[in-house]
N, C-alpha and C positions, 0 to 999 in steps of 0.2 A: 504494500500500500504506500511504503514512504516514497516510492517512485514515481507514483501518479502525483496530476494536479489537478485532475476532472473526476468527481465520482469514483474515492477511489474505494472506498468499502465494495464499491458495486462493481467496479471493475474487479478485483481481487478476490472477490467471492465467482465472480463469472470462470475465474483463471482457475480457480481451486475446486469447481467444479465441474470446472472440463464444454465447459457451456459451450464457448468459439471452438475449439480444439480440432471438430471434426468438417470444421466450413472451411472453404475454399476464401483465401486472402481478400479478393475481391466481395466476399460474404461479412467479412470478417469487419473489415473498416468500416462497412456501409452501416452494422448496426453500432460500432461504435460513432458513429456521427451522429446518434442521439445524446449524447453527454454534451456531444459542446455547441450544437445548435439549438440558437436559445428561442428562432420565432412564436410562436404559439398556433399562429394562425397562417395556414397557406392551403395548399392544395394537398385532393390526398392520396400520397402514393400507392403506385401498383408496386406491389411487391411480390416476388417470385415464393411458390409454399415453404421453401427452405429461410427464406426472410419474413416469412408471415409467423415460423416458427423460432426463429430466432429471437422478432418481438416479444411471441409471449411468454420464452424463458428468460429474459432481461426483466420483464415483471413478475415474474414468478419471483427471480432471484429479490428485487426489489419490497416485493410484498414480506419476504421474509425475511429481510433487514429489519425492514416497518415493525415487523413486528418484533422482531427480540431487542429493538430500540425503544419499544413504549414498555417492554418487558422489563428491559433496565432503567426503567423512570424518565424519558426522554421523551419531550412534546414534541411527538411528529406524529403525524398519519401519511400511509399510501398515498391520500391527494399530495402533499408534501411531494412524493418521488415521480406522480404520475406527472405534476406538474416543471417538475425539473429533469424530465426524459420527455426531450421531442424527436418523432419518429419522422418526421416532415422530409430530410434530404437523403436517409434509406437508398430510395428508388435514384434518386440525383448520382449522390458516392458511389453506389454498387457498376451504374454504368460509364459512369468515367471513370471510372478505377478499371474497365473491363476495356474500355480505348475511345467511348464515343464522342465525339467531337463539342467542342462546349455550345457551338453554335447549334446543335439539337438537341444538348440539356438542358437549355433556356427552353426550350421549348414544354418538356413533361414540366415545368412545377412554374410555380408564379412566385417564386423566391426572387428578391432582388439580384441580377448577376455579383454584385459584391458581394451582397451577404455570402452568397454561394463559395468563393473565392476565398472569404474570413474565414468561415467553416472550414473549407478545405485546409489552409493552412495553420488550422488550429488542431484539425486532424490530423497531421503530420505530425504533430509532436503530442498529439497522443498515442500516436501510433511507435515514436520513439521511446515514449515510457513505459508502455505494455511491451512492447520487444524488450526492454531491459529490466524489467519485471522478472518477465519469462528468462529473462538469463540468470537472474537470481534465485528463481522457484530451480531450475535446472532443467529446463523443457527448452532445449535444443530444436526439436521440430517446430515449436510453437516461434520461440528465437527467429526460424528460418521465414513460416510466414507473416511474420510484421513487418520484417525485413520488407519481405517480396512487398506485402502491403503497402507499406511507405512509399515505393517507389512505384506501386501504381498510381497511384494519386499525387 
């Protein structure tokens, strides 16, 4: 966790429970691009079943934060995490991390092009802090795709 700077209970629990592990890099960044994309309101993504499933173990994980945090006396609820995961640039990250041109990613979401741009390069260095997470948990494979991930994006 000391390695993140976004969500790291959530991110660290995702790492520890194998949640990204089994997605392909391109799968991989796109659900982390709800951590640091903060709009609320836009359009709303199509997502592939393997990202439809990826969302709802980010709140699965999430839900049970919520909960062993009110457990240990701490004023939070689920709205708290639902409201601080937006799922908005998913479908955005996963296909320009895959090669599509940005002048047709503007096209699937009504995200501002900058905002889009912010996100991305804020994902980048989330993407450097979960790679070197995973270098410290000792998942080498995991290591490998953030790597790949980073550099798709």
């Amino acid at each position: 966790a000391r390695e993140m700077h976004n969500q790291e209970v959530l991110v660290t629990e995702l790492l520890f429970k194998n949640k990204l592990a089994h997605l392909e890099p391109s799968e991989i960044v796109a659900l982390l691009s709800c951590i640091v994309f903060q709009q609320r309101r836009c359009s709303e993504p199509k997502l592939t079943p393997v990202l439809e499933q990826g969302r709802k173990d980010v709140m699965e994980v999430a839900q049970e934060i919520a909960t062993i945090e009110r457990e240990c006396g701490l004023d939070i609820t689920m709205d708290d995490y639902e409201n601080s995961l937006h799922f908005g640039l998913v479908e955005v990250v996963y296909e320009w991390a895959r090669g599509m041109p940005f002048a047709d990613i503007t096209d699937i979401t009504d995200v501002d092009e900058g905002t889009i741009v912010r996100c991305i390069q804020r994902l980048d260095e989330t993407c450097k802090d979960v790679r070197n997470a995973a270098r410290l948990y000792g998942d080498p494979a995991f290591f490998t795709k953030m790597e790949k991930a980073s550099e798709m994006i």
